[in-house]
VMD Tcl script that draws the C-alpha trace (Angstrom):
set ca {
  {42.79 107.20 67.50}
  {44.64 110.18 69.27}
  {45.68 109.84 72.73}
  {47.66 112.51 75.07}
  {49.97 110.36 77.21}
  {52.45 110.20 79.77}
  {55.66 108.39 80.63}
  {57.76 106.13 78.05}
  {56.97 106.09 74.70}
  {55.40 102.77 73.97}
  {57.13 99.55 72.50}
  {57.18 99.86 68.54}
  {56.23 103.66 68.33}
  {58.02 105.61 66.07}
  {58.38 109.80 66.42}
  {56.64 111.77 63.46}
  {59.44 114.52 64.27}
  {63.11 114.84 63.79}
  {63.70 114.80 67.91}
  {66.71 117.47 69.14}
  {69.25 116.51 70.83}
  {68.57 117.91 73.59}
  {65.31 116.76 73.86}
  {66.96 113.01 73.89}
  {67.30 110.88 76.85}
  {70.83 110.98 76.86}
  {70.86 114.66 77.02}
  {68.15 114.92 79.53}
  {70.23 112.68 81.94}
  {73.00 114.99 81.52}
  {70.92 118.05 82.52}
  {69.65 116.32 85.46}
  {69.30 112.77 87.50}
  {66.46 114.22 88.92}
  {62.88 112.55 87.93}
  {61.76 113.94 84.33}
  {58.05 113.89 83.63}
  {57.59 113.30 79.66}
  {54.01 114.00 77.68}
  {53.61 112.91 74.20}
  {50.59 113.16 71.68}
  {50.08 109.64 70.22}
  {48.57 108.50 67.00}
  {47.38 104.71 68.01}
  {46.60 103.56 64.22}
  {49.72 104.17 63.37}
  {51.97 103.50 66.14}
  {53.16 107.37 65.52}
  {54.67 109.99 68.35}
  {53.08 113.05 66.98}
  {54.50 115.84 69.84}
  {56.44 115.44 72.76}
  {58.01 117.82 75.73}
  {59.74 116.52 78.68}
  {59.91 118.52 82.12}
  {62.28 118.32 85.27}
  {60.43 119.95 88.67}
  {63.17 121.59 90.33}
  {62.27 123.53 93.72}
  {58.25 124.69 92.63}
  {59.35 125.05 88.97}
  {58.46 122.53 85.66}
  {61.81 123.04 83.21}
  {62.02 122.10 80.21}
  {64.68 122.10 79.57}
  {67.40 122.25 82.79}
  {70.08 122.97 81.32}
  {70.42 123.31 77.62}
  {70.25 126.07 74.98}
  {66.50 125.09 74.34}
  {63.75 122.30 75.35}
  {59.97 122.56 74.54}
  {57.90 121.13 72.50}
  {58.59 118.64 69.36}
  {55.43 118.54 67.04}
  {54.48 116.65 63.65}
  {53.29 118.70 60.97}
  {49.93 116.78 61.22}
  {49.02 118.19 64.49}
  {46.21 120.28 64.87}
  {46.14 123.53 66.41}
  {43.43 122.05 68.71}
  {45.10 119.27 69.61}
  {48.15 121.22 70.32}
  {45.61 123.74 72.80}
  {44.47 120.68 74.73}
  {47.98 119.12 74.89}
  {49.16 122.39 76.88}
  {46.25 121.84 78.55}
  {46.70 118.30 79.99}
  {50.51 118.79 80.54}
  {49.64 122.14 82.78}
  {47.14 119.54 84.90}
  {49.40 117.04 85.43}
  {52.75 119.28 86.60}
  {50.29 121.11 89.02}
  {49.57 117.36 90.56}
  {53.48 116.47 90.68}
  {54.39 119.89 93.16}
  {54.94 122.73 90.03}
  {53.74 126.13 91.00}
  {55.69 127.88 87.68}
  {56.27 126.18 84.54}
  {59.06 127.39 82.01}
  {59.36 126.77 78.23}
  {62.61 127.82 76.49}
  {62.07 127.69 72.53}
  {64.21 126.76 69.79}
  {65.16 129.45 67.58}
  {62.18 130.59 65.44}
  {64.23 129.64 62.19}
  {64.08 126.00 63.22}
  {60.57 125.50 61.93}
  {58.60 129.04 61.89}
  {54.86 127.17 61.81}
  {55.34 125.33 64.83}
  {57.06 128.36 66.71}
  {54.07 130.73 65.45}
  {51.75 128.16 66.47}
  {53.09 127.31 69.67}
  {53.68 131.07 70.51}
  {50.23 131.71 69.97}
  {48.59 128.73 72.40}
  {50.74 129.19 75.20}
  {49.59 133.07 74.76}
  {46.09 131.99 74.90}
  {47.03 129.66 78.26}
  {48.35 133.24 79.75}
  {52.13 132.41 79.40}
  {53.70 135.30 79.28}
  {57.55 135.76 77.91}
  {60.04 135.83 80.66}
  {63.20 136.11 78.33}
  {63.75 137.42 74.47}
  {66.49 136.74 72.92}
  {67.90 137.50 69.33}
  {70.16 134.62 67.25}
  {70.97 134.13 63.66}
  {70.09 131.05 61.45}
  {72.18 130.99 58.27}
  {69.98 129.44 55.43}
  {72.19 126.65 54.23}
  {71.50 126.78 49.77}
  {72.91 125.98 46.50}
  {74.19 129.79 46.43}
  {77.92 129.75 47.45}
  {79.16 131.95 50.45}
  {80.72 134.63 49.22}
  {77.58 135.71 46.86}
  {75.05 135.52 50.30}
  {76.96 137.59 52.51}
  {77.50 141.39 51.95}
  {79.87 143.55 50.20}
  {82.24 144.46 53.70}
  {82.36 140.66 54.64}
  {83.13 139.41 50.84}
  {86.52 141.97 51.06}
  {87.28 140.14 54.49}
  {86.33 136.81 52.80}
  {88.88 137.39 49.78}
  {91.26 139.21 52.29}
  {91.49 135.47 53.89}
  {91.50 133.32 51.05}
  {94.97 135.42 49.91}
  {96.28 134.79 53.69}
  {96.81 131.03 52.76}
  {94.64 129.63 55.51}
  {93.57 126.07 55.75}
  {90.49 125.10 57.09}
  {90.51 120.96 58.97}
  {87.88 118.99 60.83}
  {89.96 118.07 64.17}
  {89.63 114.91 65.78}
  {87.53 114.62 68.65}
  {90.50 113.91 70.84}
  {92.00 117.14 70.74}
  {88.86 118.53 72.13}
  {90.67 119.64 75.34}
  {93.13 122.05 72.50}
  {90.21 123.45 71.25}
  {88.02 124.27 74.32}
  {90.90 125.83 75.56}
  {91.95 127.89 72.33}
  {88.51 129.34 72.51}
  {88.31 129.92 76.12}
  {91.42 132.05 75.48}
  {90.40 133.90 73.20}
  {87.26 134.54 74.99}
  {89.59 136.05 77.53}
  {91.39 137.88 76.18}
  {88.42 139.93 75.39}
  {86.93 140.10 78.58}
  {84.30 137.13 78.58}
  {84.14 133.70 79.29}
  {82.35 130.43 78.23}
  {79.47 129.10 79.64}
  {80.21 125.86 80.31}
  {83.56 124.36 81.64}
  {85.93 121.52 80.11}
  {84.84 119.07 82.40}
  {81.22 119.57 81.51}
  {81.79 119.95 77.92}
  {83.91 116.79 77.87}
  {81.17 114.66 80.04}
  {78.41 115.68 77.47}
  {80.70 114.88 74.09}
  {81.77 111.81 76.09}
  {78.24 110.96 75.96}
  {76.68 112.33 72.57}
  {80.16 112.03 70.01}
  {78.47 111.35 67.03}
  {76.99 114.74 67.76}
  {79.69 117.30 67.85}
  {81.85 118.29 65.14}
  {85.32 120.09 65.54}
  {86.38 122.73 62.92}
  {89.69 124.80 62.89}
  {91.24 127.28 60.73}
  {95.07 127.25 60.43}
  {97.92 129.82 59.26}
  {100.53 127.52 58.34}
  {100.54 125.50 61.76}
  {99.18 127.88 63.90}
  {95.60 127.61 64.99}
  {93.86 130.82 64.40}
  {90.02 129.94 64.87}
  {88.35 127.19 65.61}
  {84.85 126.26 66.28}
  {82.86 123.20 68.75}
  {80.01 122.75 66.51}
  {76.58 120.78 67.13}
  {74.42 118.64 65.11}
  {71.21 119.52 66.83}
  {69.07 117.53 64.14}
  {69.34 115.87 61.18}
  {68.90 119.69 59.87}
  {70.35 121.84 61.96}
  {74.13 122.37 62.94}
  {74.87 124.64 65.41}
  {77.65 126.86 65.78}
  {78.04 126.46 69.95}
  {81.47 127.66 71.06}
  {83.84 129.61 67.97}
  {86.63 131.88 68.80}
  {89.48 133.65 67.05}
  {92.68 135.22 68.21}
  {93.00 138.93 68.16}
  {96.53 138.40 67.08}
  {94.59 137.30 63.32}
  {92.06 140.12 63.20}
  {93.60 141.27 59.86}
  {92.99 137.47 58.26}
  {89.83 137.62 59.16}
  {89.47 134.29 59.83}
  {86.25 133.81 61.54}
  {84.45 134.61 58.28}
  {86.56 132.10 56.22}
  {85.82 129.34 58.78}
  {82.11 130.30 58.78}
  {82.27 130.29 54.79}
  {83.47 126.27 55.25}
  {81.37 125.30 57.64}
  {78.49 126.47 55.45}
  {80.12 124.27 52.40}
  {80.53 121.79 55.03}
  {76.25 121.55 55.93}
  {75.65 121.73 52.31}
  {78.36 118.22 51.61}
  {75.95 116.87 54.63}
  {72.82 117.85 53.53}
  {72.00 120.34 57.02}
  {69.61 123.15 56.03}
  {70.37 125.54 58.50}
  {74.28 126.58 60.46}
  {72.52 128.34 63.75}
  {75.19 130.59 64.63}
  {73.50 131.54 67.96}
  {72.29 134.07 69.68}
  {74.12 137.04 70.50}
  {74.16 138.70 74.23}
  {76.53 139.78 76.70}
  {75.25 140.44 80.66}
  {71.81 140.45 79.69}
  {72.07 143.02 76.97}
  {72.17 142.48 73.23}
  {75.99 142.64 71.64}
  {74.75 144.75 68.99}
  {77.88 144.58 66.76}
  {77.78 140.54 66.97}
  {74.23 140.68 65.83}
  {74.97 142.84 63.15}
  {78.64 141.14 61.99}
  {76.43 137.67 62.14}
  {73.38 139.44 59.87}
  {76.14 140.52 57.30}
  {77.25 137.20 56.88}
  {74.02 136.21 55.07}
  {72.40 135.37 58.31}
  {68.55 135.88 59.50}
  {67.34 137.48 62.68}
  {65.44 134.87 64.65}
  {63.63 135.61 68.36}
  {64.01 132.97 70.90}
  {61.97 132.96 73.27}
  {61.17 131.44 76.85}
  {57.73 131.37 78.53}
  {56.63 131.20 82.37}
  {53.00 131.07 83.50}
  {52.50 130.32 87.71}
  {50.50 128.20 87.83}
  {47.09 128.54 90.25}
}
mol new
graphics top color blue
foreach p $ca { graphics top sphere $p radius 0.5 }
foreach p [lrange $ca 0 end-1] q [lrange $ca 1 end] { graphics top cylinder $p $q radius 0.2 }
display resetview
């Protein structure tokens, strides 16, 4: 009835999970043209895909993902936690065939679906993973409360100090993407960082995935103050990926008005959770980011990425 199996998913099965996007195909080609190795837990009966994880073996080491902000695992509720065990189990086998010496998992934020994480967490522990990277982001519980009675007494004065400044809040058109990146970008500079990814990248992947991304902006009168390049990851989860404002509006406070509408905005389309991502700078925590993102209403959740070398 349950099978662990590798390759393409079979003609006429259906996933039992809500896949990520970058856990797609399409996304998976972006990160690399190299040869991915894909192992999925399969419910024959029922023609269901009950876990999946895809890997890419680049010089000795089994990635999942490449390049993205998270890979690993995608599991059904159904799954057992000894299923799960032996599904580590037979993927560690078959990488070691294919040339792996290390493998590396890099989790979703624990927010995204806390059983799984703990579960997952847990196995790989038992299978002597150890945790090669900790980091800290912050999932904003999308609910029927509005914004400005979730987020704390400092950020409601900012919020109201905004809503007096007049400023307009617009979903922008994909094809001004280029205005965005590079309103963000500058803004990034002018503080003394950077982005992580460069037009021509970012551009390639939206070109690819559109019906994924989401442009937001904030506007005094006609001038674009903040903006934001936003992700649908899931069907539940929209994350905040690139969002910038100019120091020349610090006293509108605008980033907090345009995180106050894109929280209305994943409420109108039924998201659960605005991941507004973790929060690091050289390897360190940003402390004040982490805290600023916490007093918006936001929860602390670990991500976390595994290694284990593999005999």
């Amino acid at each position: 009835m349950f099978q662990v199996f590798e390759g393409t998913i079979p003609h006429g099965f259906k996933s039992d999970f809500d896949e990520s996007l970058f856990n797609g195909k399409a996304h998976r080609t972006l990160q690399s043209s190299n040869k991915w190795y894909s192992f999925h837990l399969l419910r024959r009966d029922k023609q269901r895909v009950l876990a999946s994880i895809h890997f890419c073996v680049v010089d000795g080491i089994a990635l999942s993902p490449v390049s993205a902000p998270f890979g690993s695992f995608e599991v059904s509720s159904v799954v057992t936690t000894e299923q799960l065990f032996d599904f580590i189990k037979f993927i560690e086998e078959r990488l070691n065939k294919y040339g792996a010496e290390k493998i590396t998992i890099k989790f979703p934020p624990e927010k995204y679906d806390v059983s799984n994480h703990n579960k997952l967490s847990v196995l790989l522990f038992n299978h002597h993973y150890h945790i090669y990277q900790a980091e800290l982001g912050a999932c904003l519980q999308i609910s029927k409360q509005n914004f400005i009675d979730v987020i704390e007494s400092w950020e409601r004065r900012k919020l109201k100090q905004s809503l007096k400044a007049d400023l307009n809040f617009k979903i922008i058109p994909m094809s001004r993407l280029n205005e965005i990146y590079n309103f963000i970008l500058a803004c990034r500079v002018e503080r003394g960082h950077t982005l992580s990814m460069t037009y021509r990248e970012l551009n390639t992947t939206v070109k690819k995935l559109k019906s994924h991304f989401v442009l937001f902006g904030v506007y005094q009168s006609t001038e674009l103050v903040a903006a934001s390049i936003a992700i649908k990851v899931n069907k539940r989860v929209l994350y905040n990926f690139y969002s910038a404002h100019s120091k020349s509006s610090d006293s509108l406070s605008p980033i907090v008005f345009l995180i106050s509408k894109m929280y209305d905005w994943c409420g109108t389309h039924r998201f659960n959770i605005l991941d507004l991502g973790t929060s690091a700078w050289g390897g360190k925590p940003n402390f004040p980011l982490i805290d600023f993102k916490l007093r918006l209403g936001a929860e602390p959740s670990m991500k976390l990425t595994f290694e284990k070398t593999l005999a």
